[in-house]
C-alpha positions as CSV (number, residue, x, y, z in Angstrom):
1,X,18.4,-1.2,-9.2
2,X,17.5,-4.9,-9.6
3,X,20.0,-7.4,-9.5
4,X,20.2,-11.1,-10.4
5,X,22.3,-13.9,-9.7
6,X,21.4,-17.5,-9.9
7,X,23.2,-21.4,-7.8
8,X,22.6,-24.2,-9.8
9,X,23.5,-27.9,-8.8
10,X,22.4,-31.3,-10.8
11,X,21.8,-34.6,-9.6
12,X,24.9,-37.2,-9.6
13,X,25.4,-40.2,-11.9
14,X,28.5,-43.3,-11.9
15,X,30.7,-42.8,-14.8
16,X,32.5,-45.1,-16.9
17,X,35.6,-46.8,-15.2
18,X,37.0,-48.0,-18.4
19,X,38.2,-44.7,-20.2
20,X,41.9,-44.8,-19.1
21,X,41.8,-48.3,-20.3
22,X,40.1,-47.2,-24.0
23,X,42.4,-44.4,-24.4
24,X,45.2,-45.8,-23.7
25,X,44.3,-49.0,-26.6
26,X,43.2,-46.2,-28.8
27,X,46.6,-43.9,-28.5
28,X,49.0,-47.6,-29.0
29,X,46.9,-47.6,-32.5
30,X,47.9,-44.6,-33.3
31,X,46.4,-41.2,-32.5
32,X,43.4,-39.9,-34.9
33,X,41.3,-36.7,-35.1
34,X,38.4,-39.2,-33.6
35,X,40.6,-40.8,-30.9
36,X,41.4,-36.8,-29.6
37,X,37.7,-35.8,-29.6
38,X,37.1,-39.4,-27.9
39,X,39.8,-37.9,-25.5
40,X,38.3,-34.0,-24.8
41,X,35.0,-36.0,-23.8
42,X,36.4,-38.1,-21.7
43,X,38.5,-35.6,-19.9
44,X,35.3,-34.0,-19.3
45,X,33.6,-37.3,-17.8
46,X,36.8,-37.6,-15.5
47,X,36.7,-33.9,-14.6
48,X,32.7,-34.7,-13.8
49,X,33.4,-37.6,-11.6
50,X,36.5,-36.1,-9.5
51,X,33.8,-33.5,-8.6
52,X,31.4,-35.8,-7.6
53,X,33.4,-37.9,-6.0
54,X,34.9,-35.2,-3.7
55,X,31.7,-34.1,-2.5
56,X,30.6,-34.2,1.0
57,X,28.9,-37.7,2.2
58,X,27.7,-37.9,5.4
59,X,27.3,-41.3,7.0
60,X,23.8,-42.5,8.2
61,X,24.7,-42.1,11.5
62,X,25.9,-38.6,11.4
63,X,22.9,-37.3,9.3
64,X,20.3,-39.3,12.3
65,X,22.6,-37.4,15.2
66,X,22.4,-34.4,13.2
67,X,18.9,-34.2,12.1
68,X,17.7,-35.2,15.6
69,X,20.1,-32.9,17.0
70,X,18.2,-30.1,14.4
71,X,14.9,-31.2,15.6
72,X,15.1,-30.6,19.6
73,X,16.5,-27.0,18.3
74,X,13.8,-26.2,16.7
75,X,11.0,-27.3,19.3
76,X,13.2,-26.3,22.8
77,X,12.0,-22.9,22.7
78,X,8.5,-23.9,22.7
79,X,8.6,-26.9,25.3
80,X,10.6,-24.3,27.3
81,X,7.5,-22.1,27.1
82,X,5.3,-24.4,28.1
83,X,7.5,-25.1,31.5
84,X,7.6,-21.4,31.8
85,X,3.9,-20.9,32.1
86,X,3.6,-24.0,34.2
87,X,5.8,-22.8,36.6
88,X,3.5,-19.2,36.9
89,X,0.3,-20.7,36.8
90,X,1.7,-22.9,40.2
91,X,2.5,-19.5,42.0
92,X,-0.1,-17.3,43.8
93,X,-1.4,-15.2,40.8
94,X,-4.2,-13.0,40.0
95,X,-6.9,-14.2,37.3
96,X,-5.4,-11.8,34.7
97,X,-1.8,-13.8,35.1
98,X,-3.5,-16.8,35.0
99,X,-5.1,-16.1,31.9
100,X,-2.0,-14.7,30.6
101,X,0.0,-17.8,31.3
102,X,-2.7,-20.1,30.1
103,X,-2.8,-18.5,26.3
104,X,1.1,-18.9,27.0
105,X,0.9,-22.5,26.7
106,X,-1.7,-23.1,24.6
107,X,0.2,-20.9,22.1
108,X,3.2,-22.7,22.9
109,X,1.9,-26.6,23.2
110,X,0.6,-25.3,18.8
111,X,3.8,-24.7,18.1
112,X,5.6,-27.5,19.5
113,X,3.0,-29.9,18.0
114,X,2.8,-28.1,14.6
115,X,7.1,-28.5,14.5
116,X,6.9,-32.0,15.3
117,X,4.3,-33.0,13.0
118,X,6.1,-31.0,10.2
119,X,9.1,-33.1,11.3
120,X,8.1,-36.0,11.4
121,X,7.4,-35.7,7.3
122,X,10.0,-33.6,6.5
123,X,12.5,-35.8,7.8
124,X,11.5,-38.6,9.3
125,X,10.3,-41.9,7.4
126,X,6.9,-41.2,7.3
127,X,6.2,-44.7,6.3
128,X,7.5,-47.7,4.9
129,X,10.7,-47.5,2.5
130,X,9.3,-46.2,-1.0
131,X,6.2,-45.1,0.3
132,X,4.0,-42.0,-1.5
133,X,2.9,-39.9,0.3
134,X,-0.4,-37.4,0.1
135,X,0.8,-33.9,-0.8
136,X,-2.3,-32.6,1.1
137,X,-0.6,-33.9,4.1
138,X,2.1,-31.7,3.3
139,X,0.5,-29.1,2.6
140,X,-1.1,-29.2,6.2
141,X,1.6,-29.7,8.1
142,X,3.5,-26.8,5.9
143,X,0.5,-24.2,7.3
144,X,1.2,-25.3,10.6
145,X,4.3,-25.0,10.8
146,X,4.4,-21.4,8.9
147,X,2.0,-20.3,11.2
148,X,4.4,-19.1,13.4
149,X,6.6,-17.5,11.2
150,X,6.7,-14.4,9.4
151,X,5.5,-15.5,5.5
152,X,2.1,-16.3,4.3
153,X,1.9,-19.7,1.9
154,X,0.7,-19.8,-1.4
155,X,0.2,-23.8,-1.8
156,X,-0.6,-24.5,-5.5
157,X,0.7,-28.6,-5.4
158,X,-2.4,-30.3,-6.8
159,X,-3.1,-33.1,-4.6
160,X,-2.0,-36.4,-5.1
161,X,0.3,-39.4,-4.1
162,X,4.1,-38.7,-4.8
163,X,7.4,-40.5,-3.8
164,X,8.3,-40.1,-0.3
165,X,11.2,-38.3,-1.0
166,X,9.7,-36.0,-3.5
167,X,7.2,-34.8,-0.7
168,X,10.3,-34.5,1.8
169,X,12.1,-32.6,-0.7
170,X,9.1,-30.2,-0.9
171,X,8.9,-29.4,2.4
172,X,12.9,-28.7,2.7
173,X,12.6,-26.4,0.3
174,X,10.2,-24.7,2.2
175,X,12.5,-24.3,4.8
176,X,14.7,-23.0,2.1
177,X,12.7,-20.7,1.3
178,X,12.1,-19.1,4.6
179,X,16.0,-18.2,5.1
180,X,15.5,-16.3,1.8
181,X,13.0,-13.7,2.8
182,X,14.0,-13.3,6.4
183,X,11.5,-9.8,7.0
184,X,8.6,-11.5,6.1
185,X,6.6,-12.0,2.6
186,X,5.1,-14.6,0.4
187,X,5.9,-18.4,-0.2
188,X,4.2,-19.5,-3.1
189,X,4.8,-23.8,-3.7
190,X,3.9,-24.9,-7.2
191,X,4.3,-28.1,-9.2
192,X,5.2,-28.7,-13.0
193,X,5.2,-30.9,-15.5
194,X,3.8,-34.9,-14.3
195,X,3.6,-37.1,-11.5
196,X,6.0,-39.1,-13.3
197,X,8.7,-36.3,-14.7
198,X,7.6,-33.3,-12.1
199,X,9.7,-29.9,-11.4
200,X,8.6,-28.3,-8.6
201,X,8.9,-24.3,-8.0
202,X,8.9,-22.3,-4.8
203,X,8.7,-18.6,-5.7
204,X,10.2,-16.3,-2.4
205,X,8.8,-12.5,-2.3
206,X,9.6,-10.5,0.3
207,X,11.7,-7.1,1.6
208,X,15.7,-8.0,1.2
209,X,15.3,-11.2,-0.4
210,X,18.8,-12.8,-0.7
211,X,19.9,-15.9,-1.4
212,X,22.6,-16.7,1.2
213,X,25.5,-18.2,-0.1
214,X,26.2,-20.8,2.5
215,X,22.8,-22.0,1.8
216,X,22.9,-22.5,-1.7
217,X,26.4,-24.5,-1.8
218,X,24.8,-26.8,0.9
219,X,21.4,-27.4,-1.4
220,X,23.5,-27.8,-4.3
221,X,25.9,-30.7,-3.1
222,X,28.7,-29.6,-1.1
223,X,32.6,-30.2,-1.1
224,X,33.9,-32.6,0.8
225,X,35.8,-30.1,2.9
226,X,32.3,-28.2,3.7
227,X,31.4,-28.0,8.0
228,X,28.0,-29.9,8.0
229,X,26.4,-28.8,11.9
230,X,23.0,-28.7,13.6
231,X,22.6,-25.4,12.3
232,X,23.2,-26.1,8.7
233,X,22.3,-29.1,8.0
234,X,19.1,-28.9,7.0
235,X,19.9,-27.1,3.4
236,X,22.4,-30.4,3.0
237,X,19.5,-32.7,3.7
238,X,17.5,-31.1,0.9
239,X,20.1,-31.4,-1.6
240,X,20.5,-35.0,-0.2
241,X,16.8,-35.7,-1.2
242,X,16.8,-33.8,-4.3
243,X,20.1,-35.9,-5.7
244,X,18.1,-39.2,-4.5
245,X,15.4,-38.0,-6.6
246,X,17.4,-37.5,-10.0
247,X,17.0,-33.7,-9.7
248,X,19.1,-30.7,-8.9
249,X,18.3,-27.3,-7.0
250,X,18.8,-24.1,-8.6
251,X,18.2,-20.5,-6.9
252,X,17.7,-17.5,-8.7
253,X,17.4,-13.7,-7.4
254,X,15.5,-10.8,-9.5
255,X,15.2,-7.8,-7.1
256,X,13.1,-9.2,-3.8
257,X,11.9,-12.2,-5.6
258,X,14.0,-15.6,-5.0
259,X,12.9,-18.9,-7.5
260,X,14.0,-21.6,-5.8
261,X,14.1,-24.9,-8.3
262,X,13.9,-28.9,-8.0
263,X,14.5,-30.4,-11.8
264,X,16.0,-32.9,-13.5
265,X,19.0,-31.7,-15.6
């Protein structure tokens, strides 16, 4: 049987202070059918910005400990491979060992660089503030890092220059997408529309595709009671970016196939 579902989250915008004031000169006039449709829509703006205003906001120092904190987890297993083969090749081994703990590090010294390099786009300034970036940069560092892991990429982002945060956005999503097809399958990264006005589609396929639910709160701008870790706050990151941008993230599951979404509203 296939089942669908779908998260959807939109990008934040201020709102009028004034409306208590309006409404209350409009009600001292005297109540009309246009003062009480006036007052359903603002009701709805308020409603709007109590929700945005109780969402979760780290501070700049808590997102740099965290996504630094999220970085050394992701390349300690590698480095700590590296000392592991380091410290066989130093006993008294025969030439098979040897060999053995030579492709060891090798392997391990790819990965650590590939994680770092992806990094260091993905999250870290990767240039001056409102820099573009080459997508074809992203697109390399994204097959290094996937090289390791269990999906194959589909990249289908023509290349040119986009805002920094776009390209950063891409990548998280990427990372997204991984936690959605956790057996392995296909990542396919694809850009709409313009330079200019650009919606940009990562389509997941893969055995026991799922969207988890944790995940998809964090991408789509969590509450301000949500637990923002090491661990998780990568998916909060993305939906950082994706807000800075003027879109919002959407997932949506048919069977073993996940569409994860960047858009304007």
């Amino acid at each position: 049987m296939t089942s669908s579902a779908s998260w959807t989250s939109a990008p934040t915008s201020d709102q009028d202070s004034s409306t208590a004031d309006e409404g209350k000169r409009l009600f001292e006039n005297g109540p009309t059918s246009s003062f009480l449709r006036d007052e359903s829509a603002d009701k709805s703006k308020s409603d709007r910005s109590a929700s945005e205003s109780a969402m979760l906001e780290l501070s700049a120092a808590d997102l740099g400990a965290l996504l630094c904190s999220k970085v050394c987890h992701d390349i300690i297993s590698p480095v700590g491979a590296i000392s592991n083969g380091l410290e066989l090749m130093g006993e008294d081994i025969d030439g098979e060992m040897k060999d053995m703990a030579f492709e060891l590090i090798h392997r391990s010294a790819s990965q650590a660089s590939a994680k770092l390099k992806f990094a260091r786009i993905a999250y870290g300034a990767a240039g001056s503030a409102g820099a573009e970036i080459d997508t074809g940069d992203a697109e390399a560092v994204a097959r290094g890092y996937l090289e390791a892991e269990k999906p194959d990429l589909e990249w289908e982002v023509p290349r040119l220059l986009l805002p920094k945060n776009q390209v950063k956005l891409i990548l998280n999503m990427v990372l997204l997408a991984l936690n959605c097809i956790p057996h392995g399958g296909t990542i396919k990264v694809a850009m709409e529309g313009s330079a200019e006005d650009p919606v940009f589609i990562l389509t997941c396929e893969g055995r026991n595709a799922r969207v988890p639910e944790a995940i998809a709160q964090l991408a789509g701008g969590p509450m301000s009671d949500a637990k923002v870790d090491a661990h998780n706050v990568q998916p909060y990151y993305a939906g950082l970016l994706a807000r800075l941008s003027g879109l919002g993230i959407s997932f949506d599951i048919s069977g073993e196939v996940v569409a994860i979404k960047a858009q304007a509203a």
